[in-house]
C-alpha positions as CSV (number, residue, x, y, z in Angstrom):
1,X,7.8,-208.2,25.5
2,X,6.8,-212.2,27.0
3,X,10.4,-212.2,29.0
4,X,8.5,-211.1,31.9
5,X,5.5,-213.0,32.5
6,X,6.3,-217.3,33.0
7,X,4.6,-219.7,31.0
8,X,1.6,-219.8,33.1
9,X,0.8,-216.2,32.9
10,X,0.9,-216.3,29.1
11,X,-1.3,-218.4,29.2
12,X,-3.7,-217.1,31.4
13,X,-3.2,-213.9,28.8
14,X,-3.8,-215.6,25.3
15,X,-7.0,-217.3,27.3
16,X,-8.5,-214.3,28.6
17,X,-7.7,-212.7,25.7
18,X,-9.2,-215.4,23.1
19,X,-12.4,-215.2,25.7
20,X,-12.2,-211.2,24.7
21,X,-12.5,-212.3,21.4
22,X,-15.6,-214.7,22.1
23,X,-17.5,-211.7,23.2
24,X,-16.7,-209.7,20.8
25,X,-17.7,-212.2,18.4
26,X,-21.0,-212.5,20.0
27,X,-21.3,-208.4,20.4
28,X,-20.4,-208.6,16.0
29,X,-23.4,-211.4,15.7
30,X,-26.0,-210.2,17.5
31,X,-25.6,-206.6,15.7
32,X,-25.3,-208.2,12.5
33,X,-28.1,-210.9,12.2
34,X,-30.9,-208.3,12.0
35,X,-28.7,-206.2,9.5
36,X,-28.2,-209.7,7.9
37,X,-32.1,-210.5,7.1
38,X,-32.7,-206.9,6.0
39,X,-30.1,-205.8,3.8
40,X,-28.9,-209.8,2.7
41,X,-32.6,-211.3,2.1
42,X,-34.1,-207.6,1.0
43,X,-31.1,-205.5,-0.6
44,X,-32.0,-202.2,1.3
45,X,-29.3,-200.2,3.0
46,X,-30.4,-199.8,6.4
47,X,-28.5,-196.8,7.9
48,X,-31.1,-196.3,10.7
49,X,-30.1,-199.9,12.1
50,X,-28.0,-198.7,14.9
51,X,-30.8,-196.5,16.0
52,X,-33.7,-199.9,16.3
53,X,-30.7,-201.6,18.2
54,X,-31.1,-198.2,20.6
55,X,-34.5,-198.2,20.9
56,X,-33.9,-201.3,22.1
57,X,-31.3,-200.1,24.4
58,X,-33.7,-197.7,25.9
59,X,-36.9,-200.1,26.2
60,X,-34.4,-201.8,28.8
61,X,-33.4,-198.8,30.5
62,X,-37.0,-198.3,30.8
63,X,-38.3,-201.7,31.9
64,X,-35.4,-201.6,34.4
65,X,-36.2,-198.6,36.2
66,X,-39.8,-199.9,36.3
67,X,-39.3,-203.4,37.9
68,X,-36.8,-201.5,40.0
69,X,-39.3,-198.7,41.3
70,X,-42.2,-201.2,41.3
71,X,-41.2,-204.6,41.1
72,X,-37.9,-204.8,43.2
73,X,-38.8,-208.6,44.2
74,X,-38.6,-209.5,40.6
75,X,-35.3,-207.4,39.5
76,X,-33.7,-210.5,38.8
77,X,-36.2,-211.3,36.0
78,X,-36.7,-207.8,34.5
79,X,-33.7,-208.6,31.8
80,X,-36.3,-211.1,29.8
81,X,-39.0,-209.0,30.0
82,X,-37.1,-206.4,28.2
83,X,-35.7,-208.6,25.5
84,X,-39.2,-209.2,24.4
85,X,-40.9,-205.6,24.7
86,X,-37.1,-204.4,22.8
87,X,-38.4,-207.0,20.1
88,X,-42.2,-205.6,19.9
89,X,-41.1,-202.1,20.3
90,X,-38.1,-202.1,17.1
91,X,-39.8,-204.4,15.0
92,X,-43.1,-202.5,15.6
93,X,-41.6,-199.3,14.5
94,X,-40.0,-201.3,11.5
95,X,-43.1,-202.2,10.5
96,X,-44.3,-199.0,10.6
97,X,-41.0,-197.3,8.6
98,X,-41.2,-200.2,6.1
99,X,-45.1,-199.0,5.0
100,X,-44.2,-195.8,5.2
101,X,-41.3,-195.3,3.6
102,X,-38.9,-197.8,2.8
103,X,-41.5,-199.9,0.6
104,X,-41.7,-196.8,-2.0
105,X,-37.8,-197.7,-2.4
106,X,-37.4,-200.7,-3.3
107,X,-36.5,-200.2,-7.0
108,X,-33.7,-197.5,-5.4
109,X,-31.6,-199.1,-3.7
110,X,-29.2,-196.1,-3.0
111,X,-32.2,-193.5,-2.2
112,X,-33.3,-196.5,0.8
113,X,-29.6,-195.2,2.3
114,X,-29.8,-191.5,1.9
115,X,-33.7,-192.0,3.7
116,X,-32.8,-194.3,6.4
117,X,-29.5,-192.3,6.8
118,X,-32.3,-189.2,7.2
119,X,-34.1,-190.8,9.5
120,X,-31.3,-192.4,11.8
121,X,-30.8,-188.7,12.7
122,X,-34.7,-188.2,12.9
123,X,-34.3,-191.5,15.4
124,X,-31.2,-189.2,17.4
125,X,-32.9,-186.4,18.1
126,X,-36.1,-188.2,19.6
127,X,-34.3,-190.1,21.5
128,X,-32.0,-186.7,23.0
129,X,-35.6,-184.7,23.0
130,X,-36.8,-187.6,25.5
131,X,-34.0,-189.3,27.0
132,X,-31.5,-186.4,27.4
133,X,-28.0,-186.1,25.6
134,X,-26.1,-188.0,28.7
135,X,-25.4,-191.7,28.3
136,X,-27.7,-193.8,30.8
137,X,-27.0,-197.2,32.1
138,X,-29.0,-199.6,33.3
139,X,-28.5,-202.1,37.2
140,X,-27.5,-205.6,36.3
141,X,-28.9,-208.1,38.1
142,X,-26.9,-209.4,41.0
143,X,-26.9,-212.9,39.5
144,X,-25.1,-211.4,35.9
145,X,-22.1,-209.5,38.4
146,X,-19.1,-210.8,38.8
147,X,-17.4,-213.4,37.2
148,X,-16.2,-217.3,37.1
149,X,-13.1,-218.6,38.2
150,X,-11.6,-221.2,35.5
151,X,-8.1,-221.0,37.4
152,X,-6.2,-219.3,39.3
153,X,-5.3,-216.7,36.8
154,X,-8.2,-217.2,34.6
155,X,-12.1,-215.4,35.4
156,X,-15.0,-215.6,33.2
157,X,-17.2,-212.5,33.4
158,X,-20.7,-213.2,34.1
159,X,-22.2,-211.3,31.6
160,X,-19.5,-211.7,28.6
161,X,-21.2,-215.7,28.9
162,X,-24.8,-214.4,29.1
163,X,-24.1,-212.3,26.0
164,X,-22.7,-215.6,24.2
165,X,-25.2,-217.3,25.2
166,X,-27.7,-215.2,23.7
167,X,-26.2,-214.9,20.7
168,X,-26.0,-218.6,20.3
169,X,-29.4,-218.6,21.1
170,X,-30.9,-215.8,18.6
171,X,-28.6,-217.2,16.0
172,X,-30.7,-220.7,16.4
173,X,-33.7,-218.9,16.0
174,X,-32.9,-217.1,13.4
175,X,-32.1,-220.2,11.2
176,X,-35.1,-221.8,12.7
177,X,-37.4,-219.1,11.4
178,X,-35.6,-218.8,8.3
179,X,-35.3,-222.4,7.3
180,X,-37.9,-224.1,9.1
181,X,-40.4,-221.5,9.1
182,X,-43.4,-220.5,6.3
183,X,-42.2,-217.5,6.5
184,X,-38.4,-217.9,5.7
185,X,-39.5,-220.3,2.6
186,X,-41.3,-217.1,1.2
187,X,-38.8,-214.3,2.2
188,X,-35.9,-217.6,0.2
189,X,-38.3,-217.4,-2.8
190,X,-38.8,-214.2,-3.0
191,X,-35.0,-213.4,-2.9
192,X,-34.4,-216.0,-5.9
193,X,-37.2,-214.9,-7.7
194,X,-39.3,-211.9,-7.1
195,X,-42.0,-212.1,-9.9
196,X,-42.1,-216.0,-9.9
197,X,-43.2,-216.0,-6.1
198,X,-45.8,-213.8,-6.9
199,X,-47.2,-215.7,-9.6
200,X,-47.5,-218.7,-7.2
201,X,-49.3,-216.5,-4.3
202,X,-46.3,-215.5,-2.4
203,X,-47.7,-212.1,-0.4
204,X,-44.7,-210.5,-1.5
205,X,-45.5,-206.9,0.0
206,X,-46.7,-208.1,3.1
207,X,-43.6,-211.0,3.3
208,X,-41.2,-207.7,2.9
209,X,-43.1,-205.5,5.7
210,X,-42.6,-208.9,8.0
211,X,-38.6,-209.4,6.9
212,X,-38.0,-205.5,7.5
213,X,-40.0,-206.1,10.9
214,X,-38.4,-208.9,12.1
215,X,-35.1,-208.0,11.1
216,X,-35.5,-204.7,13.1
217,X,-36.9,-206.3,15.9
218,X,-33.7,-208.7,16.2
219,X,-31.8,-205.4,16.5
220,X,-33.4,-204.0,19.1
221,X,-32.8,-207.4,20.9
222,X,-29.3,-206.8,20.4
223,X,-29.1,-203.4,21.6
224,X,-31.2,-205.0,25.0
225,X,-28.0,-206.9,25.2
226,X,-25.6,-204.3,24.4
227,X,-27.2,-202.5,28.3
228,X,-25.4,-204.9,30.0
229,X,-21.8,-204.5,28.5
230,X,-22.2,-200.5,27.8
231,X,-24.3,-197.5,28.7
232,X,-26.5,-196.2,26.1
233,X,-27.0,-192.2,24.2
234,X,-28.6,-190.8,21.7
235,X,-25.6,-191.5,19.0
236,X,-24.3,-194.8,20.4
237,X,-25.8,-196.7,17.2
238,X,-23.5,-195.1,15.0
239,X,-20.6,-197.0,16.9
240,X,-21.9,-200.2,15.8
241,X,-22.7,-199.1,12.1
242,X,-19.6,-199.8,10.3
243,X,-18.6,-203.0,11.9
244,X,-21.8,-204.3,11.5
245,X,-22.3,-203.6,7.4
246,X,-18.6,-205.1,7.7
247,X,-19.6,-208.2,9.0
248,X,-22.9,-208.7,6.8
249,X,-20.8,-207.9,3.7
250,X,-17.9,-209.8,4.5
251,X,-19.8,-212.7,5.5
252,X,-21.9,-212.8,2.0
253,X,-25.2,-210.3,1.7
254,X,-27.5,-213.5,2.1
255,X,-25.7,-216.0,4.1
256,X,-26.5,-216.7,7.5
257,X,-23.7,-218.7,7.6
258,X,-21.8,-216.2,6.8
259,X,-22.1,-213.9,9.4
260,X,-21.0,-216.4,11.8
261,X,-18.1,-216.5,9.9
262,X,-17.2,-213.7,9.4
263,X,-18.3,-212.1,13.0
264,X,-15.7,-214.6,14.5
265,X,-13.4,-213.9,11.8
266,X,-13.2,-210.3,12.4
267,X,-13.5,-210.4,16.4
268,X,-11.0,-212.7,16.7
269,X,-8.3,-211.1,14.7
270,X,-9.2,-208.1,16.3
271,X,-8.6,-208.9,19.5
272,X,-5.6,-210.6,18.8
273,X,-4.0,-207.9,17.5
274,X,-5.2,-205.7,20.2
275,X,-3.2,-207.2,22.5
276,X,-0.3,-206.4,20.3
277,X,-1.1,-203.5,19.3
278,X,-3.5,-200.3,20.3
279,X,-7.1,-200.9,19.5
280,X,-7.2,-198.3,16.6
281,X,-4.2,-199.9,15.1
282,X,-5.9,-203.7,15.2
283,X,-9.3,-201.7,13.5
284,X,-7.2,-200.3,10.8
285,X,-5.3,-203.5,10.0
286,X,-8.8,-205.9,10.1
287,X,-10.4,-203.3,7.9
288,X,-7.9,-203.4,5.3
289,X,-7.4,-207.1,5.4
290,X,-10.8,-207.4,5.0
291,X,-11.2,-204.9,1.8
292,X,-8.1,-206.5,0.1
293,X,-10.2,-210.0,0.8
294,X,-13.3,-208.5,-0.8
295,X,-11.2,-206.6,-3.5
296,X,-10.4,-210.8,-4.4
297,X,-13.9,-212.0,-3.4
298,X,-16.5,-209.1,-3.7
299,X,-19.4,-211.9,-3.0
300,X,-17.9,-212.3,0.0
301,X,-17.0,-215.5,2.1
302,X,-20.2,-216.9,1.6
303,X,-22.6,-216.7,-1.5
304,X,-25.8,-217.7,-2.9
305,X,-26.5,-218.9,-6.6
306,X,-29.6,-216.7,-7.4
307,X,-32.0,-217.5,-10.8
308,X,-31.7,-214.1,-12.6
């Protein structure tokens, strides 16, 4: 199979291919994180979180086409703009699904899936009704195209190092917000011991409105970022659905640290394999390698000691 290429091709191969895996490691964190503060810190089965990382998808598309009609001297810039109005617009609408229905749940765990799996196809058809059933894609910037030359043989895509970049950088504020932060000190109790943090003031209802909010707002900066490696439908968030819940759970429900680990894990077996094997083939074997691991480990790679 290698007889062909020299030594320095290989190379250039196993880098570009280990660089595959970085994104895709990014692409695994920045789905997961939100997933990871609403179903580790809360316990509620979020089936509708492809659909906030969407809505996030299409807030881009949106502010895109706006600076691009309207603002063309400032298309460079649109990208952070939509980052933040993804954030307002999914956590916004988290808030609002969190009051409405998820809060009424909370004691059933498994009806929170059947509801938000109800209204992830609620989410579908609003955005098909508006949007249109086609896939839409939004213009990068001109400073995102192309890509960095490391060698000879080796590029760097532009936007495969903004995307690692971000993640890196919504990971840190993640942990900033949840370990540093008033709020992540209360959402931390609160996931220990429910009752107790109520007794000593803990806002409990309002902390899990917040955490649901937040958590769904982080999504929908994913899916801003997901514009500029992939177009974006009606039914693209179910692609992401599975590997994400894979990640979280692999990882340990309630550990940040553990979605790092285990979004690298996964990403970069993955895309070692991939270049061994076809990509459905690689999917099959991480999957099962990961459901023996849990079969071993159900707490997952990382786990907190909760007070019962």
């Amino acid at each position: 199979m290698f007889a062909d290429y020299s030594t320095a091709e290989l190379g250039a191969i196993f880098a570009m291919q280990g660089f595959a895996g970085l994104i895709l490691f990014s692409v695994f964190v920045l789905m997961a994180l939100g997933l990871a503060i609403i179903f580790g810190q809360m316990g509620v089965i979020n089936m509708a979180h492809g659909e906030f990382m969407i809505l996030g998808a299409y807030v881009t598309y949106i502010v895109s086409n706006i600076f691009s009609a309207y603002m063309p001297g400032l298309f460079g810039a649109y990208f952070f703009v939509a980052m933040f109005l993804a954030f307002i617009a999914s956590g916004a609408l988290g808030l609002l699904v969190e009051w409405a229905m998820i809060r009424h749940l909370y004691k059933r765990p498994l009806d929170t899936l059947l509801a938000t799996w109800g209204l992830s196809l609620i989410l579908q058809q609003i955005y098909r009704s508006v949007f249109g059933a086609r896939e839409v894609g939004v213009s990068i910037p001109d400073w995102m195209m192309g890509s960095l030359p490391l060698t000879d043989l080796i590029e760097i895509p532009i936007n495969g190092i903004f995307v690692m970049v971000l993640a890196v950088s919504i990971s840190l504020a993640v942990y900033i917000m949840m370990f540093r932060s008033t709020w992540g000190r209360q959402v931390r109790a609160i996931n220990q011991n429910r009752v107790m943090a109520g007794a000593v003031g803990i806002n409990t209802e309002w902390t899990d409105r917040l955490t649901f909010g937040i958590g769904c707002g982080v999504a929908g900066v994913a899916g801003s970022a997901f514009t500029m490696i992939g177009s974006t439908g009606p039914t693209a968030g179910q692609l992401y659905i599975v590997d994400t819940f894979l990640v979280v759970v692999f990882g340990g429900a309630a550990s940040l640290l553990g979605t790092i680990a285990s979004a690298f894990s996964i990403s970069q077996a993955q895309s070692i394999m991939e270049f061994f094997l076809s990509g459905s083939m690689a999917k099959v074997i991480t999957l099962l390698v990961v459901v023996g691991i849990l079969m071993i480990r159900p707490q997952g790679l990382f786990a907190l000691k909760l007070r019962k």
